[in-house]
DRENBA-147331 format. One line per 4 residues: number of its first residue (from 1); their letters; for each residue x, y, z of N, C-alpha, C, CB. Coordinates in nm, 2 decimals. Glycine has a CB too. Example, Ala and Ser with C-alpha at 12.3 -4.5 7.8 and 13.67 -1.06 7.14 Angstrom:
BEGIN
1) AS) 1.32 -0.57 0.78 1.23 -0.45 0.78 1.32 -0.33 0.78 1.13 -0.45 0.90; 1.28 -0.22 0.71 1.37 -0.11 0.71 1.29 0.00 0.79 1.41 -0.06 0.57
***
This chain:
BEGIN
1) XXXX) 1.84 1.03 0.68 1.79 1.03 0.54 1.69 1.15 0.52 1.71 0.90 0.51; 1.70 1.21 0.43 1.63 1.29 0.37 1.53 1.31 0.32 1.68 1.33 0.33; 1.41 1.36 0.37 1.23 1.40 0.27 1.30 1.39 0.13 1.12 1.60 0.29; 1.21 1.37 0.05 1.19 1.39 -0.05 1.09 1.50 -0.11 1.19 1.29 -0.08
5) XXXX) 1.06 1.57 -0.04 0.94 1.63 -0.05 0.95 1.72 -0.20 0.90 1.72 0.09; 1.02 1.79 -0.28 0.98 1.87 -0.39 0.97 1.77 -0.52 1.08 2.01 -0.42; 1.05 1.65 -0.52 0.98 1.51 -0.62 0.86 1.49 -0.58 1.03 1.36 -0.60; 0.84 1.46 -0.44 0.69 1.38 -0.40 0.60 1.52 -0.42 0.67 1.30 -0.19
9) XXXX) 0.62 1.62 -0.42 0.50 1.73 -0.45 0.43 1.72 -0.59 0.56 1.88 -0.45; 0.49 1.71 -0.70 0.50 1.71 -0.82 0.38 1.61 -0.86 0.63 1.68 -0.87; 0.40 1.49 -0.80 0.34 1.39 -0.82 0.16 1.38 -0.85 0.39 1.33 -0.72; 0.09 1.29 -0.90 -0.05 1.28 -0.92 -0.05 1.16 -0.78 -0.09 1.23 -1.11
13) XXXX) -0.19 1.18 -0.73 -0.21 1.08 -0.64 -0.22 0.97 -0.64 -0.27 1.08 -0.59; -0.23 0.91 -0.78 -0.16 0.76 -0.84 -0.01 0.77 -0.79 -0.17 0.73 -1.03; 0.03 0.85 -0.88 0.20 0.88 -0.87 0.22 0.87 -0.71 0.26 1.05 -0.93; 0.18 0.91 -0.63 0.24 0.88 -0.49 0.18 0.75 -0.45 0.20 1.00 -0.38
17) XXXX) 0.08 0.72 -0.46 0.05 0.58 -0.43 0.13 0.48 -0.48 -0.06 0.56 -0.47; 0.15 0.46 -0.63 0.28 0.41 -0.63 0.36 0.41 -0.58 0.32 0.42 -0.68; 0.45 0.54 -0.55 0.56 0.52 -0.49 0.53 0.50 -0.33 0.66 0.63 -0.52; 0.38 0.55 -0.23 0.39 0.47 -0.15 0.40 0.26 -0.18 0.28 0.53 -0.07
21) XXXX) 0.34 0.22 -0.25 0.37 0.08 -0.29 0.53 0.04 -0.29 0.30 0.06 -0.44; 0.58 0.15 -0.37 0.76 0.05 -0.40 0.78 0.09 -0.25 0.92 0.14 -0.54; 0.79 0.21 -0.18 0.83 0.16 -0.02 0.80 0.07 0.03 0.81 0.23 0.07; 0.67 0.01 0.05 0.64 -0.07 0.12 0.69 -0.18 0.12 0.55 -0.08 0.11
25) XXXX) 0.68 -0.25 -0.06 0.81 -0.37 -0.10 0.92 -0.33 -0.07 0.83 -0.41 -0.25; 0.95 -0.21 -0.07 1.13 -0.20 -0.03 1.15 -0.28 0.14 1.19 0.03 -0.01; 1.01 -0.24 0.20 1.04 -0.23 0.33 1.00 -0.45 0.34 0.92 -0.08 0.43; 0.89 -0.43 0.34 0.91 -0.61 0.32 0.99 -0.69 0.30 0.87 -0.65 0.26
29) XXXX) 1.03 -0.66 0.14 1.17 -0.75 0.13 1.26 -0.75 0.20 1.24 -0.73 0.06; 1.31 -0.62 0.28 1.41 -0.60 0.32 1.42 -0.66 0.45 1.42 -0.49 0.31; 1.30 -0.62 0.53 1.28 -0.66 0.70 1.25 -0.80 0.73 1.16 -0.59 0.77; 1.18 -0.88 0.58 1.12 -1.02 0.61 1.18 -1.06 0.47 0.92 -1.03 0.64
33) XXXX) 1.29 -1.04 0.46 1.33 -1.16 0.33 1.33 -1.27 0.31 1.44 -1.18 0.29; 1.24 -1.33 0.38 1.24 -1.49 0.45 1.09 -1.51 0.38 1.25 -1.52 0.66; 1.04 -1.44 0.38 0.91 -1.46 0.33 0.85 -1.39 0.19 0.85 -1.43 0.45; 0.77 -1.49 0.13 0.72 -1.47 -0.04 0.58 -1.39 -0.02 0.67 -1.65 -0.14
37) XXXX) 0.60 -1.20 -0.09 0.52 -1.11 -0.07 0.44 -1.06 -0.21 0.59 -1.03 0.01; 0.45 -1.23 -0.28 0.41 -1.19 -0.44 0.21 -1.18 -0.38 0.47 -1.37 -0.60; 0.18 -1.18 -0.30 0.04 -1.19 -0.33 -0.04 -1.03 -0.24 -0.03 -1.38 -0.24; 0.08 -1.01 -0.18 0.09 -0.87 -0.12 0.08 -0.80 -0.25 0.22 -0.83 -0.02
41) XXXX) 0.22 -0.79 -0.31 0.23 -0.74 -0.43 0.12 -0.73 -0.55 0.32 -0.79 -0.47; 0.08 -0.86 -0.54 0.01 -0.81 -0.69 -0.13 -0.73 -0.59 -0.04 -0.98 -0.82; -0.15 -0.77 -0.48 -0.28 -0.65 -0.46 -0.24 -0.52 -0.47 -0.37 -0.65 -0.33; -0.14 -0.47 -0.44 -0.09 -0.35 -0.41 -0.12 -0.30 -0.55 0.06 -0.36 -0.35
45) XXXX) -0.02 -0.37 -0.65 -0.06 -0.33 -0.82 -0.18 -0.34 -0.85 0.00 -0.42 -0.93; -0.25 -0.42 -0.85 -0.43 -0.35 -0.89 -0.49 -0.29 -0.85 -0.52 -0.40 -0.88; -0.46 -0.22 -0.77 -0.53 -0.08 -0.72 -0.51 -0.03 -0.85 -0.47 0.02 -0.59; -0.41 0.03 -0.89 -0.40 0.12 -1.02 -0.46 0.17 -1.15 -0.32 0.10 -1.07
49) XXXX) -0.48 0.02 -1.17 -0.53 -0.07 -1.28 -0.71 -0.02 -1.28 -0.51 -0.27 -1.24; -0.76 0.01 -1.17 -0.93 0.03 -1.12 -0.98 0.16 -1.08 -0.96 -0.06 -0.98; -1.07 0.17 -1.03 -1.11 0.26 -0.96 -1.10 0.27 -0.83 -1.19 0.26 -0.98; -1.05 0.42 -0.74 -1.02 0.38 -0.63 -1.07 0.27 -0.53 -1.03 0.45 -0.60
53) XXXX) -1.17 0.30 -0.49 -1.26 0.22 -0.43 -1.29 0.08 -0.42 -1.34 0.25 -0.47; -1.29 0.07 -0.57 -1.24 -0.06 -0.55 -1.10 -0.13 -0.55 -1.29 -0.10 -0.62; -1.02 -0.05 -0.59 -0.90 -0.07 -0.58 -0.86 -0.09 -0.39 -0.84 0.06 -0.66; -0.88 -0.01 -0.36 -0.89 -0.01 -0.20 -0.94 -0.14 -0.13 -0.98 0.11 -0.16
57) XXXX) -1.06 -0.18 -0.16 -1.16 -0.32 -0.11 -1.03 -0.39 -0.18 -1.36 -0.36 -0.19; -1.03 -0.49 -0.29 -0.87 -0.53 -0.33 -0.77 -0.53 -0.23 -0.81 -0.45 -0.43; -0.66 -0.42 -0.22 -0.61 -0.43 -0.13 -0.62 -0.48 -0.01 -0.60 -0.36 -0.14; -0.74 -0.43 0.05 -0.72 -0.44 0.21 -0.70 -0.59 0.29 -0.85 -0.37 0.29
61) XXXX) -0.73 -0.65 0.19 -0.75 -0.81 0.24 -0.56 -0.82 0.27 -0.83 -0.94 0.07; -0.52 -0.75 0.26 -0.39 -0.78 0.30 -0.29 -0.72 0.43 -0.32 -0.74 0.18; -0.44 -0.67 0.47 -0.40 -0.58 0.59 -0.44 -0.65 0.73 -0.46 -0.43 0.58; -0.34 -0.64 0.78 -0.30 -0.78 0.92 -0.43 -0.75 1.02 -0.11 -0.74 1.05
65) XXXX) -0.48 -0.62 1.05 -0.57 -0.56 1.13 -0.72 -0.61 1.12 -0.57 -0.42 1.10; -0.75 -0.60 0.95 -0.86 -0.64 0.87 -0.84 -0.83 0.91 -0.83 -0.58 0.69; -0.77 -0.86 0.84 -0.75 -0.99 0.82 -0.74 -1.08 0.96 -0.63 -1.00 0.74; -0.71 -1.04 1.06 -0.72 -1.08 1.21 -0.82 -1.07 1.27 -0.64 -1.01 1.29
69) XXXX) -0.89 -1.00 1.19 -1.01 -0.90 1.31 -1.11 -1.04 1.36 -1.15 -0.74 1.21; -1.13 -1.15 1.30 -1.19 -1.24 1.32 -1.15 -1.34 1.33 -1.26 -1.24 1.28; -1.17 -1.50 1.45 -1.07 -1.56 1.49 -1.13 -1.70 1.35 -1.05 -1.60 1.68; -1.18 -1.65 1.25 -1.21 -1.79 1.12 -1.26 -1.74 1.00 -1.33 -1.91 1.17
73) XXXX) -1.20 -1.80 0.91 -1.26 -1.78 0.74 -1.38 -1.68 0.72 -1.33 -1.95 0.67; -1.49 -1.77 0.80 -1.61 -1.76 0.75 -1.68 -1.66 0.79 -1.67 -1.85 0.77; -1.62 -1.57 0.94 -1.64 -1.44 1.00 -1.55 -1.33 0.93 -1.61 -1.45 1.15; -1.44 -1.35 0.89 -1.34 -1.28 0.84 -1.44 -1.26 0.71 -1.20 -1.36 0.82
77) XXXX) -1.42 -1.33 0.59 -1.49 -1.31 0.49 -1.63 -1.21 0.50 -1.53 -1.45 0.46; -1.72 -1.27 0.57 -1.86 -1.26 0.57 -1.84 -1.07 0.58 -1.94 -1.36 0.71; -1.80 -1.05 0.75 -1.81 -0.95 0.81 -1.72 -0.83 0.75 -1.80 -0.97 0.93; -1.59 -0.89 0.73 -1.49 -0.77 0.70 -1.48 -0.77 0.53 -1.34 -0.80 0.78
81) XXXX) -1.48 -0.88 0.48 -1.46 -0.85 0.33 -1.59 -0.85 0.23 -1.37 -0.96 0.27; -1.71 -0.88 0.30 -1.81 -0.91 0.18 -1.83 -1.01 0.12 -1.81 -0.85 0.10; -1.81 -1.16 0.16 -1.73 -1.26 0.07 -1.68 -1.26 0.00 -1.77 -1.33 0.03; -1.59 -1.15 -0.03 -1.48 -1.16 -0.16 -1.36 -1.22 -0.15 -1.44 -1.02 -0.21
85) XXXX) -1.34 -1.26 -0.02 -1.19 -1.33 0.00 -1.21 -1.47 0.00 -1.11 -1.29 0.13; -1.15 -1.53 -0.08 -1.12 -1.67 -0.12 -1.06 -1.77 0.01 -1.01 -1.67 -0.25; -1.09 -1.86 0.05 -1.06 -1.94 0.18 -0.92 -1.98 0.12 -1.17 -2.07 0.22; -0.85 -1.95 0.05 -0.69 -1.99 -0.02 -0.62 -1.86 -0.01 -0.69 -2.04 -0.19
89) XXXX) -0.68 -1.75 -0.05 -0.59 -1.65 -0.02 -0.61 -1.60 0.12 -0.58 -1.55 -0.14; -0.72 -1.64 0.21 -0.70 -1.59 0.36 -0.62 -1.68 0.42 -0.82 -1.58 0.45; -0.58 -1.89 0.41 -0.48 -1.94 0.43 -0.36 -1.86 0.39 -0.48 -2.05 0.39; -0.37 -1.84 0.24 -0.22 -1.81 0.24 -0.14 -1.68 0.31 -0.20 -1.80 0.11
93) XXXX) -0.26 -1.58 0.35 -0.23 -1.48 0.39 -0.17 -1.51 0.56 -0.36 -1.40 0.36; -0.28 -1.54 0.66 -0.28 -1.61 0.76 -0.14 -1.63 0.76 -0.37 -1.71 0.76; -0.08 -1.71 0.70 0.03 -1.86 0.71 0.14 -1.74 0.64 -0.02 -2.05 0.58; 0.12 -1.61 0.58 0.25 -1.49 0.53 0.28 -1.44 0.67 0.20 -1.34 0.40
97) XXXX) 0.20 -1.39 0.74 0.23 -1.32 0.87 0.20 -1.41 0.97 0.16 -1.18 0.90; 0.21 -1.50 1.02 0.26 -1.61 1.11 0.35 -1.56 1.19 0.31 -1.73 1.04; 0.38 -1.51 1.28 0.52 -1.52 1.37 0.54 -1.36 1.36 0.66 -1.62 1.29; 0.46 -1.30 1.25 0.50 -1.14 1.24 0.37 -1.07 1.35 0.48 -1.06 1.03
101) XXXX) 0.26 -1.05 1.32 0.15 -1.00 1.37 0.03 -1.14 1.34 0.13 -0.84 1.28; -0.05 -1.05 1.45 -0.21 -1.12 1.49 -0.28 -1.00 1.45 -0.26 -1.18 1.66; -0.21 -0.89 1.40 -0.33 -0.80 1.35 -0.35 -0.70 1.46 -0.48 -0.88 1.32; -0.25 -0.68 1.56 -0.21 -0.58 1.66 -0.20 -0.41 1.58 -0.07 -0.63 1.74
105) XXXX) -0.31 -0.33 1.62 -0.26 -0.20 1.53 -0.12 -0.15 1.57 -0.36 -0.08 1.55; -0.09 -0.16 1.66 0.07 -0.11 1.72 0.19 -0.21 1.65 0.09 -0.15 1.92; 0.17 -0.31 1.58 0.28 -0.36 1.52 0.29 -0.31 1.42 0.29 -0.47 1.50; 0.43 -0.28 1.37 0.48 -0.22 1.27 0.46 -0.20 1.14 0.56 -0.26 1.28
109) XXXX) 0.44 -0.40 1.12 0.44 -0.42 1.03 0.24 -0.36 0.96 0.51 -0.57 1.04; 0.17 -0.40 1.05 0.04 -0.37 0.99 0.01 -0.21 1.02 -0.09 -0.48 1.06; 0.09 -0.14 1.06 0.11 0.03 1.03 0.16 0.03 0.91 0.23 0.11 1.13; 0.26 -0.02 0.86 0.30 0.02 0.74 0.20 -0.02 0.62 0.43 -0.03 0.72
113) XXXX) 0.13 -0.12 0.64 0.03 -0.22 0.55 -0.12 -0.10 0.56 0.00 -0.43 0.66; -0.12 -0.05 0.64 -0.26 0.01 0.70 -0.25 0.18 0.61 -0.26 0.01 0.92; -0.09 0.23 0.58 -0.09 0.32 0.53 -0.17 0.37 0.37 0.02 0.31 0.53; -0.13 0.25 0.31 -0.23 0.31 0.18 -0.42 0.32 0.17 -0.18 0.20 0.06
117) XXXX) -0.47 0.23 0.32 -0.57 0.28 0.36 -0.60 0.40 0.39 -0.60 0.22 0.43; -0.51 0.47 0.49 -0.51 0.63 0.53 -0.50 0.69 0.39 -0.36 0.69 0.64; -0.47 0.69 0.31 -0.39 0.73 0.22 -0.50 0.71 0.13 -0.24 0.66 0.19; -0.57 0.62 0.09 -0.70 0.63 -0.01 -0.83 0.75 0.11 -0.76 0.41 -0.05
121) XXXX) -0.84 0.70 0.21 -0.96 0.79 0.35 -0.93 0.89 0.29 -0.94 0.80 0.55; -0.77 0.98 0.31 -0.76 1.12 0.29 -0.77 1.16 0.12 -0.61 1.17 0.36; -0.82 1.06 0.02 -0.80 1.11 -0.11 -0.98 1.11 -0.09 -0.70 1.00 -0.25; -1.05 1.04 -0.01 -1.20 0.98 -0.04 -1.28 1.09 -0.05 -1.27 0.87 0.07
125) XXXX) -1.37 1.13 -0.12 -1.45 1.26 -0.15 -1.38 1.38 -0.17 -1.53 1.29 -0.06; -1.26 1.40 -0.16 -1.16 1.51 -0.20 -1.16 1.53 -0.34 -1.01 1.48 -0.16; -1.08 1.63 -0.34 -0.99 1.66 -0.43 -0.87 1.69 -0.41 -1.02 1.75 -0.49; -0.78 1.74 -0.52 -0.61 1.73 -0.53 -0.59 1.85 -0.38 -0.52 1.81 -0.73
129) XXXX) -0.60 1.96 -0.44 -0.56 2.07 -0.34 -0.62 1.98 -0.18 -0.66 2.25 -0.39; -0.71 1.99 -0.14 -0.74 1.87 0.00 -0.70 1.80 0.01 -0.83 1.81 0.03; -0.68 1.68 -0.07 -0.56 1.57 -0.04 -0.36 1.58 -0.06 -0.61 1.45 -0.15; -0.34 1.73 -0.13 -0.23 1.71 -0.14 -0.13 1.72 0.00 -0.21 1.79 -0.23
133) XXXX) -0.12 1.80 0.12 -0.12 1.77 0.23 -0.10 1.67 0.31 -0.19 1.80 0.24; -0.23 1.59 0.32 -0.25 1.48 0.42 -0.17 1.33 0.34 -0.43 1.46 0.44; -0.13 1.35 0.20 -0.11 1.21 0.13 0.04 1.24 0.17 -0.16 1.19 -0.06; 0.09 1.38 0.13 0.22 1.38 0.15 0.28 1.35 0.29 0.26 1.49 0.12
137) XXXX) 0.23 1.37 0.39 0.24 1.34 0.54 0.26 1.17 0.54 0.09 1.40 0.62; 0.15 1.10 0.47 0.17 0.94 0.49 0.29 0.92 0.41 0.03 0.84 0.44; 0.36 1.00 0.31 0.45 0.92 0.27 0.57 0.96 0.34 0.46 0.93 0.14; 0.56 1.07 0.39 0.64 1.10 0.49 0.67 1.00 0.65 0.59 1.22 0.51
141) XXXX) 0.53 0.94 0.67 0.52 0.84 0.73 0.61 0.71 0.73 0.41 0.83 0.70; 0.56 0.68 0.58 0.64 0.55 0.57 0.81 0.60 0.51 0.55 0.42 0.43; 0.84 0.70 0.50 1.01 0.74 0.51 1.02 0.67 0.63 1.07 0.92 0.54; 0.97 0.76 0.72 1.02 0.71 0.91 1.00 0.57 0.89 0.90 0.78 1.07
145) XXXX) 0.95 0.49 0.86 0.93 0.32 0.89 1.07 0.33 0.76 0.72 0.22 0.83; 1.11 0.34 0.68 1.22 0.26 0.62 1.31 0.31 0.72 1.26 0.27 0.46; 1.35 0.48 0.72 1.41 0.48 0.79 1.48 0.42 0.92 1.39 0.52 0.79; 1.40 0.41 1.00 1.40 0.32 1.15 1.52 0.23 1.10 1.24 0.22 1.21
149) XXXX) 1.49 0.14 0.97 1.53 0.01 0.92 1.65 0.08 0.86 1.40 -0.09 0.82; 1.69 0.19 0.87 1.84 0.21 0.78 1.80 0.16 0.59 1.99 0.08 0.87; 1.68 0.18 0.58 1.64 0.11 0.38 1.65 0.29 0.39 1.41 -0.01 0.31; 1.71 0.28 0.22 1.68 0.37 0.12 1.57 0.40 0.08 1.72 0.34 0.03
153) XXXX) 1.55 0.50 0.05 1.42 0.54 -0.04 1.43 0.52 -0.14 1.38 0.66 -0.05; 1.34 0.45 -0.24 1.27 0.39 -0.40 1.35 0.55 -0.48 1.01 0.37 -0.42; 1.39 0.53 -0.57 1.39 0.62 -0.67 1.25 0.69 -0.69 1.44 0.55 -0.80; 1.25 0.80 -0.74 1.13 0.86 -0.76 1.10 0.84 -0.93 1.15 1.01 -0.72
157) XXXX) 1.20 0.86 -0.94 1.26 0.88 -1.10 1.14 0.78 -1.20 1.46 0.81 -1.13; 1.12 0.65 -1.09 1.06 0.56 -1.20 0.86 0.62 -1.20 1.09 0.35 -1.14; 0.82 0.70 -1.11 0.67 0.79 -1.12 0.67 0.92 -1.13 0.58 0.78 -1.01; 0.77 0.96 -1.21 0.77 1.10 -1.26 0.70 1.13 -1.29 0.83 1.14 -1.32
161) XXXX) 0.69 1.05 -1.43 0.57 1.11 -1.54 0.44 1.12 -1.49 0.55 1.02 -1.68; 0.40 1.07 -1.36 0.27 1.06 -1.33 0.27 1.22 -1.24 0.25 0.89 -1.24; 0.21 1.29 -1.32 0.22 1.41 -1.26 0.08 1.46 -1.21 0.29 1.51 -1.35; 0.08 1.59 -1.13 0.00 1.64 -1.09 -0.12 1.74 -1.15 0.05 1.66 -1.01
165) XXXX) -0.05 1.73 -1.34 -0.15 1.82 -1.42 -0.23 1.70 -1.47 -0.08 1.93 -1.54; -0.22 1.57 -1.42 -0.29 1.46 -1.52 -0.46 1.44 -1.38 -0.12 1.25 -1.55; -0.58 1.46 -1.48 -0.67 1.42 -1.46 -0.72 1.52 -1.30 -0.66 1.27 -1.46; -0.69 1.62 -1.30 -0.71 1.71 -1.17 -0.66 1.66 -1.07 -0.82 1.74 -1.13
169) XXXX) -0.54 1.65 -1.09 -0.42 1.57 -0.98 -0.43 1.42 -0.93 -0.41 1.64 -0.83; -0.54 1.36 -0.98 -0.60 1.26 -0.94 -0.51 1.12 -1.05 -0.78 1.29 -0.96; -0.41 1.20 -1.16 -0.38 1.08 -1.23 -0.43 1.00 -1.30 -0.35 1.03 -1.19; -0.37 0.92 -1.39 -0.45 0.81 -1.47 -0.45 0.68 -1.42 -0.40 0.80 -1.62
173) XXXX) -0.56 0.57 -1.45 -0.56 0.44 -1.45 -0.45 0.39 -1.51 -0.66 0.38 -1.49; -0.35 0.32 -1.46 -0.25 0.24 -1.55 -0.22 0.11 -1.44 -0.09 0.34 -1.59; -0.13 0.05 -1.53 -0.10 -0.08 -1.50 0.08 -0.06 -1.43 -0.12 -0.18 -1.66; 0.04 -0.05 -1.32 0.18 0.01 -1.27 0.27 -0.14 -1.22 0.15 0.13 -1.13
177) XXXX) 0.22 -0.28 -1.22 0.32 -0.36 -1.19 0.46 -0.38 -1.25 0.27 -0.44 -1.20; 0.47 -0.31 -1.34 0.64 -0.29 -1.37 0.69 -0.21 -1.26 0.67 -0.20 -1.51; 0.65 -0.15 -1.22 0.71 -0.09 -1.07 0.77 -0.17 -0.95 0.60 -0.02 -1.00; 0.71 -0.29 -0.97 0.73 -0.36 -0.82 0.86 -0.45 -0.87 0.58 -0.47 -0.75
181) XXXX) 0.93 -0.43 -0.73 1.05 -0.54 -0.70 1.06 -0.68 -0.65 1.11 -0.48 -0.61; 0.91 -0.75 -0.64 0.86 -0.83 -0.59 0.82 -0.91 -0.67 0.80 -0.81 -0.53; 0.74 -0.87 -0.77 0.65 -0.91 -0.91 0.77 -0.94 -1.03 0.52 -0.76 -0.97; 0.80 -0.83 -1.05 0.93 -0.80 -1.14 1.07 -0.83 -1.09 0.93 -0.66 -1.19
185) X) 1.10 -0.93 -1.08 1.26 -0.91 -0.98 1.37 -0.91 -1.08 1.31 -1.06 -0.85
***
């Protein structure tokens, strides 16, 4: 399979964040079709919607590494999330990757989960020209993870418009859950 790299250049760092997001659902659905990744999903889509930062805290509660790091609720919560995670969505989380990972950084699956973290670090106190580089590399990253799996690459076509003359490559706040294949089926 082939980079995509002069589509993915173009892009605003929303715009690639997104489309890192539809890989990731490409790659989920595909490898764990057995299992319901609507709660993955909708964190993944609110990042967009926010400010990075916080968009990022959001997310991460979905990352096997984070979410493992402590063996109960109330250490999990406290230490790694700030009490922002609800004792319902760390069951439900817990009870999604069951049988997949314990939050081993070498498993696959919480490499690919752990990407849009790298991926916000290398945007964090930057700018476009400094992050354009390092972001493209992680999406190049998760190519090699669909790849491995013989998955297609997401169309680009659907974060075009999100380009890299919008907001000093940094892109606009939007509501990008129409993007997902998970949310939207």
């Amino acid at each position: 399979m082939e980079k995509l790299e002069p589509e993915l250049k173009t892009l605003s760092l929303t715009g690639r964040l997104c489309y890192l997001f539809m890989c990731i659902e490409k790659y989920l659905t595909i490898c764990y079709p057995e299992r319901e990744w609507i709660l993955v999903a909708k964190r993944c889509w609110q990042w967009t919607n926010v400010y990075w930062n916080e968009g990022c805290d959001i997310y991460s509660v979905v990352v096997p590494e984070y979410l493992f790091e402590f063996d109960d609720y109330e250490k999990t919560n406290t230490l790694v999330f700030d009490g922002e995670l609800s004792q319902k969505d760390y069951l439900d989380l817990t009870n999604l990757f069951a049988g997949l990972t314990m939050g081993n950084s070498e498993d696959e699956i919480n490499q690919v989960l752990m990407l849009p973290i790298e991926f916000n670090n290398e945007c964090e106190c930057s700018d476009f020209d400094d992050a354009d580089i390092p972001t493209l590399k992680i999406l190049y990253k998760m190519q090699h993870f669909l790849s491995l799996h013989n998955i297609s690459f997401p169309s680009v076509n659907n974060v075009q418009n999100m380009t890299a003359d919008q907001k000093n490559g940094w892109g606009n706040l939007i509501d990008s859950e129409y993007l997902s294949i998970i949310i939207q089926p």
